[in-house]
C-alpha atoms as one frame of an Amber mdcrd trajectory, in Angstrom:
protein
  -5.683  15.836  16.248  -3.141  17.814  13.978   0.096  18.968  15.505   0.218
  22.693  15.522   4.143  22.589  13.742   5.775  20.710  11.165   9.224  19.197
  11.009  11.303  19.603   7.844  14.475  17.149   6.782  17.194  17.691   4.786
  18.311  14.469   3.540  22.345  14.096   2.662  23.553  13.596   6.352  20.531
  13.951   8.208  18.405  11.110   6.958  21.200   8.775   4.994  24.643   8.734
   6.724  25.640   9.408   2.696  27.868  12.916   3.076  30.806  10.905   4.120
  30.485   8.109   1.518  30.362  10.657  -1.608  32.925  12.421   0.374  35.056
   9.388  -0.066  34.217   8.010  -3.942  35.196  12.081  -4.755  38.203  11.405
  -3.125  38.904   8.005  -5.270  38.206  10.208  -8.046  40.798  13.000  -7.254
  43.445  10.568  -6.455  42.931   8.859  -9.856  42.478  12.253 -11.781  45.434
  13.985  -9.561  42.906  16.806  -8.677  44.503  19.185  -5.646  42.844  20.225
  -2.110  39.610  18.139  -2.639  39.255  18.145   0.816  38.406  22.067  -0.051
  35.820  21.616  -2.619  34.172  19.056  -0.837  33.223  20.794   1.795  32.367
  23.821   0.451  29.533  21.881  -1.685  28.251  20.279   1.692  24.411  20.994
   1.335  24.287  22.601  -1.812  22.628  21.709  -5.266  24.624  20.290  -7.616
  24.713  23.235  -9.985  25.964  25.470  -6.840  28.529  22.421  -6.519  29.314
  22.655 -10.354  30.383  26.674  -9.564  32.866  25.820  -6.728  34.585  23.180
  -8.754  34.850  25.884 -11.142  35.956  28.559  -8.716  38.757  26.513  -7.340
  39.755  24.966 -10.555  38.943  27.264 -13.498  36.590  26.662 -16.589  38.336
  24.030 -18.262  37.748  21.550 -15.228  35.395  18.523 -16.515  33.102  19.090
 -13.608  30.408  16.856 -15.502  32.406  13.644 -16.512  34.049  13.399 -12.821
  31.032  14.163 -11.126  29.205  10.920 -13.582  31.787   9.076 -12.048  30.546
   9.779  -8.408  27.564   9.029  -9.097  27.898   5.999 -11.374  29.976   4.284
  -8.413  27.685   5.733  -5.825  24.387   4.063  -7.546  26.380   1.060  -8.194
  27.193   0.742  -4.000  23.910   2.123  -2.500  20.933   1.867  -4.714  18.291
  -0.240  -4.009  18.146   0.120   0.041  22.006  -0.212   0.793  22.036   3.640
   1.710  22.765   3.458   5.129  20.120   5.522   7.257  21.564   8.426  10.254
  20.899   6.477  13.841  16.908   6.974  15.088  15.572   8.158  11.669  13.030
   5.693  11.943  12.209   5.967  15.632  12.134   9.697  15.269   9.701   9.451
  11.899   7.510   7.355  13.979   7.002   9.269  16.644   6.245  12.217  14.106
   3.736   9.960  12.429   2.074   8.585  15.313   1.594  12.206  16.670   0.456
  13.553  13.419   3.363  16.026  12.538   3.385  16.866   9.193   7.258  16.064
   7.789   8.960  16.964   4.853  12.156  16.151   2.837  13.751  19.846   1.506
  16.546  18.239   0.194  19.332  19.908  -2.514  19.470  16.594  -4.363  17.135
  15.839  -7.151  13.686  14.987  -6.607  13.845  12.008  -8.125  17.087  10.725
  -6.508  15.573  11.963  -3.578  12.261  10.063  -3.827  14.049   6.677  -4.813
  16.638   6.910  -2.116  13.549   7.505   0.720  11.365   5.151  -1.370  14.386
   2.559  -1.053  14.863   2.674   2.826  10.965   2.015   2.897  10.375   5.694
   4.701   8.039   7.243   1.774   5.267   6.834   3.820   6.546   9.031   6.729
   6.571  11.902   4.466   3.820  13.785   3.105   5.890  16.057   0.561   9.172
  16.097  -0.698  10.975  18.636  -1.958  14.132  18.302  -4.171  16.960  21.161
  -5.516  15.527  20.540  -9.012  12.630  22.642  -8.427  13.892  25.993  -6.720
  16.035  28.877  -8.687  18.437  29.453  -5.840  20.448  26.780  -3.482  20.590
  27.037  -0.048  21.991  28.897   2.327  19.247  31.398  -0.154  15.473  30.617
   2.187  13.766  28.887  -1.224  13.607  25.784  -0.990  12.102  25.789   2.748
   9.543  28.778   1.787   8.171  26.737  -1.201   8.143  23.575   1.461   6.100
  25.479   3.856   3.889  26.176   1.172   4.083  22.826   0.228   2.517  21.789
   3.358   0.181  24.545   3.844   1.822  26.041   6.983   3.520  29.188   7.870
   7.399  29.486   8.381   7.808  29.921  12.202   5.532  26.739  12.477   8.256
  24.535  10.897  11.814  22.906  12.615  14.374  22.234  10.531  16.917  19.526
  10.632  19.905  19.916   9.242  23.645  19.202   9.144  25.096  21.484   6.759
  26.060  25.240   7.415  24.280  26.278   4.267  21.279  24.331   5.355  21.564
  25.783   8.995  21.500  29.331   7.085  18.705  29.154   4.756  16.578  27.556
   7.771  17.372  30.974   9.742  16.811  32.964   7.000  12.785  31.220   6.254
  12.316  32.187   9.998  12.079  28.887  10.943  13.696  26.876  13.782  17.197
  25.496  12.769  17.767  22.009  14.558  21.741  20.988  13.703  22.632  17.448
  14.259  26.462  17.713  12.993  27.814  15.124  10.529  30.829  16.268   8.963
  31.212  19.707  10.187  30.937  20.848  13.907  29.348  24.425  14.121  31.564
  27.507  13.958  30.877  31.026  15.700  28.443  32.142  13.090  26.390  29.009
  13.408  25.842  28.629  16.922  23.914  31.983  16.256  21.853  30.581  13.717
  20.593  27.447  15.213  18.194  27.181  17.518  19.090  23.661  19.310  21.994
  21.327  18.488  21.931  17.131  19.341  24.780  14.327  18.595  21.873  12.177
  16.972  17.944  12.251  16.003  17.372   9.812  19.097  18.044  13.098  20.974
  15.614  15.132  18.534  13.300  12.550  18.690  13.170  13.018  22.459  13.215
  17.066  22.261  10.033  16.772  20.181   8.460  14.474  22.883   8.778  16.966
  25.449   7.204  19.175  23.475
């Protein structure tokens, strides 16, 4: 029998313990390029698309900065480390997709990373078949914290809004979630909720073992 709600994922920090690792090769980058307050623009692009990250690069360091060849660098030395299954995965993904699976949840990936990035990262870790759509930042008009990208995945999996949890890590994610009238699940990675987030979400756990358990109980 069908569940009667559906479970959403983002995928940077939630699924792949990957925030903190791009986090880091930016910060290789900046110390070789002698770019100021990283640490800034970093965060601020935590759970955004990478043409929303493109615009706070440019915010904090005017036009001229070449966003594009420092950001190929990233990546280049992030494929180079991680590709082919060496992404390491957040603690009880697995458990917690199994339990979904077993119960007949549907589960998606709404993730601001490209779908095909997306789709070879889960495809690496061997959890494509605990999905049954994913969604990447390629395919909506407006980054989250804007609702898009989990409307269109509700669509996406033929159910409406206030049937879906969210989990997610990043304030923007945490925001767009409360804004599709959905139920915001944070499981903090890099940032720990301020004032206007405890507001948002709707439960908080230290790891997915403890989501995986909240969702048992249900």
């Amino acid at each position: 029998m069908a569940s009667d709600y559906a479970v959403i994922f983002d995928m940077d920090g939630v699924i792949f313990d990957s925030e903190r690792r791009i986090a880091d090769l930016w910060r290789e980058v900046a110390e070789e390029k002698k770019i100021p307050d990283i640490e800034v623009a970093v965060k601020r692009s935590i759970g955004i698309t990478d043409a929303a990250t493109k615009q706070v690069f440019k915010e904090l360091y005017g036009d001229d900065f070449p966003y594009a060849e420092y950001k190929k660098i990233v990546s280049t030395r992030f494929h180079a480390k991680y590709d082919n299954g060496n992404l390491p995965t957040k603690p009880g993904i697995k458990e917690l997709l199994v339990f979904l699976h077993e119960n007949k949840v549907p589960t998606a990936v709404a993730s601001s990373t490209r779908t095909a990035v997306v789709e070879a990262e889960i495809r690496d870790a061997g959890l494509l078949p605990y999905f049954d759509r994913i969604i990447g930042g390629d395919t909506v008009t407006h980054s989250k914290p804007d609702p898009e990208i989990f409307q269109k995945t509700a669509d996406a999996l033929n159910t409406k809004p206030e049937n879906c949890y969210v989990i997610e890590d990043s304030f923007n994610g945490i925001r767009a979630a409360h804004a599709a009238g959905m139920h915001p699940i944070m499981v903090p990675d890099m940032l720990e909720p301020d004032e206007e987030i405890r507001a948002l979400y709707e439960e908080i756990f230290p790891s997915l073992m403890e989501v995986r358990n909240y969702f048992e109980e249900k």
